[in-house]
C-alpha positions as CSV (number, residue, x, y, z in Angstrom):
1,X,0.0,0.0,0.0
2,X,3.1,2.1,1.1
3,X,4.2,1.7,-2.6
4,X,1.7,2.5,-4.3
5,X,1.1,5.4,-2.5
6,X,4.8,6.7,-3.2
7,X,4.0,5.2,-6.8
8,X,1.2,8.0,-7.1
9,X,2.9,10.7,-6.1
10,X,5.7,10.2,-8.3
11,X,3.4,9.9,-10.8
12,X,1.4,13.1,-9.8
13,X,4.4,15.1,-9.4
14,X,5.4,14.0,-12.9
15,X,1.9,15.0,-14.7
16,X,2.4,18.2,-12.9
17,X,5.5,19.1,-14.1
18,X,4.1,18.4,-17.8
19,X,1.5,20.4,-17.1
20,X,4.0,22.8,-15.4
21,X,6.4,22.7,-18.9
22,X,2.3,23.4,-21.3
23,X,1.6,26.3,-19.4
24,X,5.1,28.2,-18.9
25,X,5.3,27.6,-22.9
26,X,2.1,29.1,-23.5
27,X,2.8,32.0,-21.5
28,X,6.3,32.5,-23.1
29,X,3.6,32.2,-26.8
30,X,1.6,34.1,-26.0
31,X,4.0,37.2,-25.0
32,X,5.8,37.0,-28.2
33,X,2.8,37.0,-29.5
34,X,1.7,40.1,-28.4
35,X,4.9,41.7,-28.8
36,X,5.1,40.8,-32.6
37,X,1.6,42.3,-32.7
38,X,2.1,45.3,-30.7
39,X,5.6,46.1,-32.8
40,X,3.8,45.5,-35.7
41,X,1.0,48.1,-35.3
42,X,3.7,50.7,-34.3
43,X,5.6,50.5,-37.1
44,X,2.0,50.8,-39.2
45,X,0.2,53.5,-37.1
46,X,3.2,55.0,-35.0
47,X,6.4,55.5,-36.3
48,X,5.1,56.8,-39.7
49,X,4.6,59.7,-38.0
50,X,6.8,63.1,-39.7
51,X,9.8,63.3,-37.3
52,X,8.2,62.2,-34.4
53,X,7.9,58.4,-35.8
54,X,12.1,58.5,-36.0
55,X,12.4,59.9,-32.1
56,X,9.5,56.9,-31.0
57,X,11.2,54.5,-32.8
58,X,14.5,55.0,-31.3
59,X,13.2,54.9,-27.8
60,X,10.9,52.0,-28.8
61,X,7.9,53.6,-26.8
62,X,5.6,50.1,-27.6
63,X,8.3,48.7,-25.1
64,X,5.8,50.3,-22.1
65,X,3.8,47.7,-23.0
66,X,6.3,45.5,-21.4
67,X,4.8,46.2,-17.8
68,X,1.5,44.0,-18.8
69,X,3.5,41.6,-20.8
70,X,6.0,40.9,-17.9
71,X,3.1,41.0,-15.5
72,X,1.7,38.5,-17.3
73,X,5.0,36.4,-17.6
74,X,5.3,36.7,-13.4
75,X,1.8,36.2,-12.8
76,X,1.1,33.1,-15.2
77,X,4.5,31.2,-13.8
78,X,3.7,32.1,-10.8
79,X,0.2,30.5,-10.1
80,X,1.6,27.4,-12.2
81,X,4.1,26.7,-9.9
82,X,1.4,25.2,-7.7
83,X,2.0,22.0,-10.0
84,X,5.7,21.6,-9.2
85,X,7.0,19.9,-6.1
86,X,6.5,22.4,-3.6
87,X,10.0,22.0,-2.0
88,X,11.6,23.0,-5.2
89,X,8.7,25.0,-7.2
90,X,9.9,28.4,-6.6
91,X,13.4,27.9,-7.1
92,X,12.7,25.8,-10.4
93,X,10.1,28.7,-11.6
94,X,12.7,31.6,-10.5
95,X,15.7,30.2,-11.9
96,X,13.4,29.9,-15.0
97,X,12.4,33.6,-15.5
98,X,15.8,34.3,-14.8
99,X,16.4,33.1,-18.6
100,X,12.8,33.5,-20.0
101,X,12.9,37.4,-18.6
102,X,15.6,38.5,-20.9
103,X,14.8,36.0,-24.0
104,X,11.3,37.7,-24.0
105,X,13.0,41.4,-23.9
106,X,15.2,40.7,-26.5
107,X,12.7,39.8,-28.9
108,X,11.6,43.5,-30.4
109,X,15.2,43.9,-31.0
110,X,15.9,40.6,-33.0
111,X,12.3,40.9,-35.0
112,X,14.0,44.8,-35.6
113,X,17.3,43.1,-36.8
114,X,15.6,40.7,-38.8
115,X,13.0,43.3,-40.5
116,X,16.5,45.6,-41.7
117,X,18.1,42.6,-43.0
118,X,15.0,42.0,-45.5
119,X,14.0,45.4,-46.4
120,X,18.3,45.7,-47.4
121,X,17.7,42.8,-49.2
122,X,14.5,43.8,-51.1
123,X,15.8,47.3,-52.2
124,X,18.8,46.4,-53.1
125,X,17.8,43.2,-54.5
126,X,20.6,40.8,-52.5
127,X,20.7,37.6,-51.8
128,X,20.5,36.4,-48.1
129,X,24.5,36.0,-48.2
130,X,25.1,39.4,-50.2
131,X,23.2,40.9,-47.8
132,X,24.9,39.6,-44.1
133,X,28.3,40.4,-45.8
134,X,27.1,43.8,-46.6
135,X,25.0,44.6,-43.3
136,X,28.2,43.0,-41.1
137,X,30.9,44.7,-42.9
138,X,28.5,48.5,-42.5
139,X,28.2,47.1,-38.5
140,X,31.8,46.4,-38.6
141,X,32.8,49.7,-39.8
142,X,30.7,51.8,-37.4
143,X,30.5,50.1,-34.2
144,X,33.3,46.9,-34.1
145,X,30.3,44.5,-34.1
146,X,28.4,42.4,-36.8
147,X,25.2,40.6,-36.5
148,X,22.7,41.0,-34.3
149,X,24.6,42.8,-31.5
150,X,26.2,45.0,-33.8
151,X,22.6,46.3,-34.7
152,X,21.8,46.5,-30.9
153,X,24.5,48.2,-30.6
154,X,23.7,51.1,-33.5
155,X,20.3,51.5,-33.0
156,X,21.4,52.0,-29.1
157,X,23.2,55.6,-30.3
158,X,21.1,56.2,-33.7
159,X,17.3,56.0,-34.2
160,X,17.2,55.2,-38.1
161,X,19.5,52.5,-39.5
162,X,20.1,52.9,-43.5
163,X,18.6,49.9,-45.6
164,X,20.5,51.1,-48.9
165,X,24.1,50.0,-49.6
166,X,24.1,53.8,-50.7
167,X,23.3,54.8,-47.5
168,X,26.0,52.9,-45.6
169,X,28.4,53.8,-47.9
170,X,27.6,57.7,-47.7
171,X,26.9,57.7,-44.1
172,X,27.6,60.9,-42.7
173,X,25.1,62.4,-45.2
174,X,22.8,59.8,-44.2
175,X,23.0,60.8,-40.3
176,X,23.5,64.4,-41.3
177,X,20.1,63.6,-43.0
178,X,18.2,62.3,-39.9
179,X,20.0,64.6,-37.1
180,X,18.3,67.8,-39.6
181,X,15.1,66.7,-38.6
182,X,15.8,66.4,-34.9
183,X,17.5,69.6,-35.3
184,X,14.1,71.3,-37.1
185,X,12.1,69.7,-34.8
186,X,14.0,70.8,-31.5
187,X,15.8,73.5,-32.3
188,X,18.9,72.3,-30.9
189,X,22.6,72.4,-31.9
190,X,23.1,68.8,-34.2
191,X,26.3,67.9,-32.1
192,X,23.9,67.8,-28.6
193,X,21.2,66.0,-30.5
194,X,24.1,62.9,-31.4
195,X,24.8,63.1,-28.1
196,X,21.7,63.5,-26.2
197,X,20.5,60.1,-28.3
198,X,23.2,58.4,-27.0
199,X,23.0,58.6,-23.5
200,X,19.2,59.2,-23.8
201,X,18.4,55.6,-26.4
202,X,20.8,53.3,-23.5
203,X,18.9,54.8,-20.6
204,X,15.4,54.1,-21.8
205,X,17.0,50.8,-22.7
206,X,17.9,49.9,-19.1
207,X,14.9,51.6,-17.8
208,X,12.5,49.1,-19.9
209,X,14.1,46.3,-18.4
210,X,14.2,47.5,-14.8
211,X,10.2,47.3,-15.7
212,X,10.0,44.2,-16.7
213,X,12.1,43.1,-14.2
214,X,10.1,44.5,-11.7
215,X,7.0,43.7,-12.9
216,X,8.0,40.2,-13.1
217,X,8.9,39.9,-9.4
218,X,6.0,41.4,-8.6
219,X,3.6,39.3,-10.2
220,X,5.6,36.3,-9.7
221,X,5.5,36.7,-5.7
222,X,1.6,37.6,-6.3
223,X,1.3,34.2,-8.5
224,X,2.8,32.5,-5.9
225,X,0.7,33.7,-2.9
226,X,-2.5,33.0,-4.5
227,X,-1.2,29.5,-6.1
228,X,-0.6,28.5,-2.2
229,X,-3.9,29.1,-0.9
């Protein structure tokens, strides 16, 4: 009887973390999922806008959305934890959003990276391999970086990143270009604007992840509390 007692549980516990492993994976969904969605109405209704569009872009102001999305993510893994053992449920779920957290934030960024790298290809008619030599050797030359980081990187001191092999090859009158709007729209001096993006693009970067770090904890300790009664 002993046995099959111990038998259950085992079993139980296992069916739990299944179910444990579904719903954490259906949360993690259905975040991208809005964020895709979200990013894509932005870019459709938001950042066409004259000037302004550029200055929301480069601060990625859809990325507020992040406080529902991440309180989603804390809330959702939260309550689930109820199916894990409860010994180890909170470590297993914390240690979890430690990774899921930062995969989910990322996402904007890589859909970004992956939306330049088709519309250079498009316009200037590339193939796929023509068209990471040419994006990595532009990265290479302005920030030390290809790939994916080196577009992080760009965008993270620049709003507008060219899509033309014109463009990157005639830079300075590119960003010359976009600074004159910031510079119409403002009224100040071109040099501040370069360096007020700077400092300002990194800042708002670290500040939308404080949120959704926050907002995860949050609503991970308020997951938990109502999972345990």
């Amino acid at each position: 009887m002993q046995s099959l007692k111990q038998v259950g549980s085992i079993l139980l516990y296992v069916l739990g973390g299944i179910g444990y492993v579904a719903i954490v994976a259906t949360i993690v969904g259905v975040s991208l999922l809005i964020k895709w969605v979200a990013l894509l109405l932005a870019d459709k209704l938001l950042y066409t806008i004259l000037i302004i569009g550029d200055l929301l872009r480069g601060i990625e102001i859809i990325e507020l959305l992040n406080i529902l999305v991440f309180a989603f993510i804390g809330m959702g893994v939260g309550v689930a934890t109820r199916l894990l053992h409860p010994q180890y449920g909170r470590k297993i779920s914390a240690a979890l959003l430690i990774v899921i957290v930062p995969l989910v934030f990322m996402i904007t960024p890589a859909i970004r990276y992956n939306s330049w790298l088709e519309k250079v290809e498009e316009l200037d008619k590339l193939s796929p391999p023509q068209t990471a030599i040419l994006t990595n050797s532009f990265l290479n030359r302005k920030v030390g970086l290809p790939g994916f980081i080196g577009y992080y990187v760009y965008t993270g001191q620049f709003p507008v990143i060219p899509t033309k092999q014109s463009e990157m090859k005639d830079l300075d009158s590119f960003e010359k270009k976009v600074n004159s709007r910031f510079v119409q729209f403002t009224g100040i001096a071109p040099t501040i604007v370069s360096w007020s993006m700077r400092v300002c693009f990194w800042l708002i970067r670290i500040f939308y992840f404080s949120i959704a770090v926050i907002a995860t904890i949050a609503h991970f300790r308020e997951g938990v509390r109502i999972a345990g009664r």
